[in-house]
C-alpha positions as CSV (number, residue, x, y, z in Angstrom):
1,X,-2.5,-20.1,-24.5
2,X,1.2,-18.7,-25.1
3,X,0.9,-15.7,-23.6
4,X,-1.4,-12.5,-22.4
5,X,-2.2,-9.4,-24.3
6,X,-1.5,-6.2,-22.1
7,X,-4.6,-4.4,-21.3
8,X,-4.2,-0.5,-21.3
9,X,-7.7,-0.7,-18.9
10,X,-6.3,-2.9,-16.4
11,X,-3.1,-0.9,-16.3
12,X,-0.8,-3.9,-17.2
13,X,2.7,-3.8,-17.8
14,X,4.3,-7.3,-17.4
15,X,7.8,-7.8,-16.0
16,X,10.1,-9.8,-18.0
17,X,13.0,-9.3,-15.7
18,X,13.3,-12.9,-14.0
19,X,16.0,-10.9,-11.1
20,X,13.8,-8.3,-10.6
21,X,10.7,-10.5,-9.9
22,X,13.2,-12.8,-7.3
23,X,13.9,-10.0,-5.7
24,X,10.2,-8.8,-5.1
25,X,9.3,-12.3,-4.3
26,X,12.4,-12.5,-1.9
27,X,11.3,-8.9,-0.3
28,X,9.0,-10.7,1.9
29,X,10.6,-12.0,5.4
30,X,7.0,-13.9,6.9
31,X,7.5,-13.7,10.3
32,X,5.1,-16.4,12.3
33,X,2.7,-17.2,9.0
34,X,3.1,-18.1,5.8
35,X,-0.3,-16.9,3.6
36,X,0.2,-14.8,0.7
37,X,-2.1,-12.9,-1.8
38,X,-0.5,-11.8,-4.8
39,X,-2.7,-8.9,-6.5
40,X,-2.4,-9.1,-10.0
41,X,0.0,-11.8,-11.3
42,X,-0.4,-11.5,-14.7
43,X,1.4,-14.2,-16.5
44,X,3.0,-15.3,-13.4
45,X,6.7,-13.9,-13.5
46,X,6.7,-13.2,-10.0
47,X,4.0,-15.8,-9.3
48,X,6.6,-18.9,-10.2
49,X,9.3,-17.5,-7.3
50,X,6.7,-17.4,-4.2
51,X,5.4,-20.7,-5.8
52,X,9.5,-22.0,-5.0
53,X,9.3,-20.9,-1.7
54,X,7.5,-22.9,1.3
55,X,4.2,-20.8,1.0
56,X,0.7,-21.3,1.2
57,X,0.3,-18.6,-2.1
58,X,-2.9,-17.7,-3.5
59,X,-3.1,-15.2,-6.5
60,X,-6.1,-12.6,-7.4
61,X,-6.4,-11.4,-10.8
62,X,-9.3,-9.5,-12.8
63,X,-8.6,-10.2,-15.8
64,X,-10.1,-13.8,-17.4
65,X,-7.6,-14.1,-19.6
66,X,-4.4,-13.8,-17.5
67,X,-6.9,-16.6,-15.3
68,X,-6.9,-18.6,-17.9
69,X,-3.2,-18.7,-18.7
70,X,-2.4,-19.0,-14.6
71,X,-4.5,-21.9,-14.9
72,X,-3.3,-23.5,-17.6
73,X,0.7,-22.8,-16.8
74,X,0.9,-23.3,-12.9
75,X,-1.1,-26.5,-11.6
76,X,0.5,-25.3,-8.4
77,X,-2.2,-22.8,-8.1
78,X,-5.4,-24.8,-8.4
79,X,-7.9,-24.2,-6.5
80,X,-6.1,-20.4,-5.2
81,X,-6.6,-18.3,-8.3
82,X,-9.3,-16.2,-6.8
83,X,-10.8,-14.2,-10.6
84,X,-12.2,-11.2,-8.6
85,X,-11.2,-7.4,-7.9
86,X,-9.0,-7.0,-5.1
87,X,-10.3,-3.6,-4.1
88,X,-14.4,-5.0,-3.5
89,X,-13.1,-8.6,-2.7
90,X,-14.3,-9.9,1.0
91,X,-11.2,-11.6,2.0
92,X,-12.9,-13.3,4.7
93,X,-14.2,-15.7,1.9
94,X,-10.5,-17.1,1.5
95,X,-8.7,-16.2,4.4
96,X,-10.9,-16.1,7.7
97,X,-9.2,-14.9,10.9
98,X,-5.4,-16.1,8.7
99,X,-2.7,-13.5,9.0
100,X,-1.4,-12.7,4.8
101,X,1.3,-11.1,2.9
102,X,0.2,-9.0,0.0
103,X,2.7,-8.7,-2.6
104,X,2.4,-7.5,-6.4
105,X,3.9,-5.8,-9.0
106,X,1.2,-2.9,-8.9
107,X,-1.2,-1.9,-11.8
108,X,-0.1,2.0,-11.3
109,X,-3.7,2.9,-12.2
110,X,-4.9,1.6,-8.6
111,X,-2.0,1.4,-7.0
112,X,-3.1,3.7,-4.1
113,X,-6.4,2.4,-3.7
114,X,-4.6,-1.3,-3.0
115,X,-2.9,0.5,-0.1
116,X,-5.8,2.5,1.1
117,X,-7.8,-1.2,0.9
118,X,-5.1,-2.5,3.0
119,X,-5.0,0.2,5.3
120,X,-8.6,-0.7,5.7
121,X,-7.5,-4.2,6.9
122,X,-4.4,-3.5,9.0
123,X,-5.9,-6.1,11.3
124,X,-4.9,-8.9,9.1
125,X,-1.9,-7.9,6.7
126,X,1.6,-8.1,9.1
127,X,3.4,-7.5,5.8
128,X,3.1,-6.0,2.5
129,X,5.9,-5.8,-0.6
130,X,5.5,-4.6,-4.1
131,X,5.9,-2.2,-7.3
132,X,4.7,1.3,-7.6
133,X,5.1,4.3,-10.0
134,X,8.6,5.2,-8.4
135,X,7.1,8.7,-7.3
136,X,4.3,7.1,-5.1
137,X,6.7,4.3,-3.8
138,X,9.0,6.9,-2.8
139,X,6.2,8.8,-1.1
140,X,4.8,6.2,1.1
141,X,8.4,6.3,2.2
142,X,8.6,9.8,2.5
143,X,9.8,11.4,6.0
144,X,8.6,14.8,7.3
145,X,9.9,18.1,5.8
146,X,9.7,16.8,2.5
147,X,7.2,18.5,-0.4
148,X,6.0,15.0,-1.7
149,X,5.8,14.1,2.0
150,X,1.6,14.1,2.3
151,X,-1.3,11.5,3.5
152,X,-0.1,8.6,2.1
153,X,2.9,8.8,4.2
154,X,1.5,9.7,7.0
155,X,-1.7,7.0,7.0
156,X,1.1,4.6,6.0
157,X,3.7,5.2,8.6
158,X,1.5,5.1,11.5
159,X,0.9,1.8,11.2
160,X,3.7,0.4,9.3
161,X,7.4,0.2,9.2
162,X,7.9,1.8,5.4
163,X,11.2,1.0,3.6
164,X,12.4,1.5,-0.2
165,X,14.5,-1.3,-1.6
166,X,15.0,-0.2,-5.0
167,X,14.1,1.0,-8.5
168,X,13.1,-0.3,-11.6
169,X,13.8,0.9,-15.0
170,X,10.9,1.2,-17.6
171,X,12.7,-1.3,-20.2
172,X,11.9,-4.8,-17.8
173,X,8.2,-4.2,-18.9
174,X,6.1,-5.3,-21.8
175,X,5.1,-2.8,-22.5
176,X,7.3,-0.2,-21.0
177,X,5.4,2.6,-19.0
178,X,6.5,5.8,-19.2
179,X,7.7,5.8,-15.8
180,X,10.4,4.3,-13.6
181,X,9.1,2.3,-11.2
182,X,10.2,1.5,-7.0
183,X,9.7,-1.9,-4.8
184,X,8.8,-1.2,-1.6
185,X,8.2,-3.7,1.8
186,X,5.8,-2.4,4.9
187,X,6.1,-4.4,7.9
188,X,3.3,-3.7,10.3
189,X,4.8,-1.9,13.6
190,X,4.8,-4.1,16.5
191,X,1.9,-1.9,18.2
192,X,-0.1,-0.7,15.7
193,X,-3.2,0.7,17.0
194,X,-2.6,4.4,17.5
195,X,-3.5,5.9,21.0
196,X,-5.9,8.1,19.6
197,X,-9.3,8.0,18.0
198,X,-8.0,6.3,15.1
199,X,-10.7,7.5,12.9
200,X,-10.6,11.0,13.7
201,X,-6.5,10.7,13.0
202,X,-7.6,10.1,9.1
203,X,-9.6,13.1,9.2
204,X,-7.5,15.3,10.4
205,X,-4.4,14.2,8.6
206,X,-6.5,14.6,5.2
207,X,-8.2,17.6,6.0
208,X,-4.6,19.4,6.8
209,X,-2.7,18.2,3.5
210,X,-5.8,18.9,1.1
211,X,-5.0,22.6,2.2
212,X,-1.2,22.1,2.3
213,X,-0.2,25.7,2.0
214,X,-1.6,26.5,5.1
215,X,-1.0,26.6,8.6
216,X,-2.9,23.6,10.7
217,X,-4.6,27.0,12.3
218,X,-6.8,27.2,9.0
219,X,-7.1,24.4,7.4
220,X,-8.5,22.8,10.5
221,X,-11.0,25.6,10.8
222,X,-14.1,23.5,10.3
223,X,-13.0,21.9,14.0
224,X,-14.4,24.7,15.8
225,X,-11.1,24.9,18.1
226,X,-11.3,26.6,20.7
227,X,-9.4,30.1,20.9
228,X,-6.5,28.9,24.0
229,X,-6.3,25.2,21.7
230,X,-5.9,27.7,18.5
231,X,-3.0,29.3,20.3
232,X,-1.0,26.5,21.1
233,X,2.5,26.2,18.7
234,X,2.1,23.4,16.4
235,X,-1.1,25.2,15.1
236,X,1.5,27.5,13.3
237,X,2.7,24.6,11.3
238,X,2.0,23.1,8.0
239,X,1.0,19.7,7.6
240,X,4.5,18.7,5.9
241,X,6.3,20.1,8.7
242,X,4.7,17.4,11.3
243,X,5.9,13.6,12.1
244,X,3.3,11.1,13.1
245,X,3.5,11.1,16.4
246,X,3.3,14.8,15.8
247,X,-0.2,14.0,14.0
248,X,-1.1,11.8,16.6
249,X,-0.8,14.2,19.6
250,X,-2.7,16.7,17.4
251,X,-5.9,14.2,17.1
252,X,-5.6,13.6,20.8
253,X,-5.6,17.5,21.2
254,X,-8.5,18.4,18.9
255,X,-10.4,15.1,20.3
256,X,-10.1,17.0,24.1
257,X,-11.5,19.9,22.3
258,X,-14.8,18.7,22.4
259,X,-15.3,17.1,18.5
């Protein structure tokens, strides 16, 4: 097989830019461990740079054909092309109790499901580079204050160190999206279970930004908080106008409320 047909379903846009996919591959610093998934490889552009490196690398990839061709062109990988959907995918069949990097060049279509599923399993993924859509890259990033500034950024930052490296025209792509795309790198914060009820934090920071435009004193209504809680200052805020730790004390606070 020569090469891969793009499949508008699967979102996939293959990277032709051999710097660009060194520079993803090298965006990873592996700290302690040295497992990494790469979700969606494609034809293996960025595949063949982590497969240089001194890594134990396994790929996942949906798509039978782009299987196929990984097997075929990269012996390297026998026995670690896992042909399976990374968002339903048990990693515990693979990668029991082993710290991994997660690292991909993004099918934009799922892109923030990938982070929500590794949100999900914090517990076991120190570190995490890739492509995005450059709008959803740069609001992972985003800091407080700002109007793209919403849950992903919060959910993200609470429990990872987010940082931008840079952008991507839409010409290193076959085929070219319509977008321009940004790389991204999350390390995991040293302490990253929050001291709150961590569940209850996802709640209340989704509840407040699906009502954006209002004060927390609103959109946090269905809370039941008590009239001397309602009073307190931060309840005049938006949800954009609050940091993490910001987000944090309110769970504690709305927690002691009695939910």
């Amino acid at each position: 097989m020569d090469k891969v047909r793009a499949k508008k379903h699967l979102g996939q846009h293959f990277l032709k830019d051999e710097s660009i996919a060194k520079n993803i591959a090298d965006a990873l610093t592996l700290e302690g461990y040295d497992t990494v998934l790469e979700i969606g490889p494609g034809m293996g552009m960025l595949t063949k740079y982590l497969l240089e490196k001194e890594l134990n690398t396994y790929v996942i990839e949906i798509d039978r054909e782009s299987v196929e061709y990984l097997t075929e062109h990269y012996p390297k990988l026998h026995g670690k092309i896992i042909s399976e959907d990374f968002l339903n995918y048990n990693l515990d069949n693979v990668f029991a109790d082993v710290p991994l990097a997660i690292i991909g060049n993004f099918p934009y279509n799922i892109s923030t499901q990938i982070v929500f599923r590794t949100l999900q399993m914090r517990d076991r993924i120190p570190e995490f580079a890739g492509m995005f859509q450059k709008e959803v890259a740069e609001r992972i990033c985003e800091k407080k204050g700002s109007k793209t500034y919403g849950i992903l950024s919060v959910l993200v930052q609470a429990f990872y160190d987010a940082e931008y490296l840079f952008t991507v025209s839409e010409d290193v792509f076959i085929p070219p999206p319509k977008v321009k795309s940004g790389v991204l790198r999350l390390k995991r914060k040293e302490n990253y279970h929050l001291p709150c009820d961590e569940k209850l934090f996802f709640a209340v920071v989704k509840t407040a930004f699906n009502q954006r435009r209002k004060t927390l004193r609103n959109s946090l209504k269905t809370y039941n908080l008590s009239d001397s809680l309602k009073e307190e200052s931060i309840f005049d805020l938006r949800p954009e106008q609050l940091s993490v730790e910001d987000f944090i004390m309110l769970t504690q606070k709305i927690a002691a409320n009695g939910i």
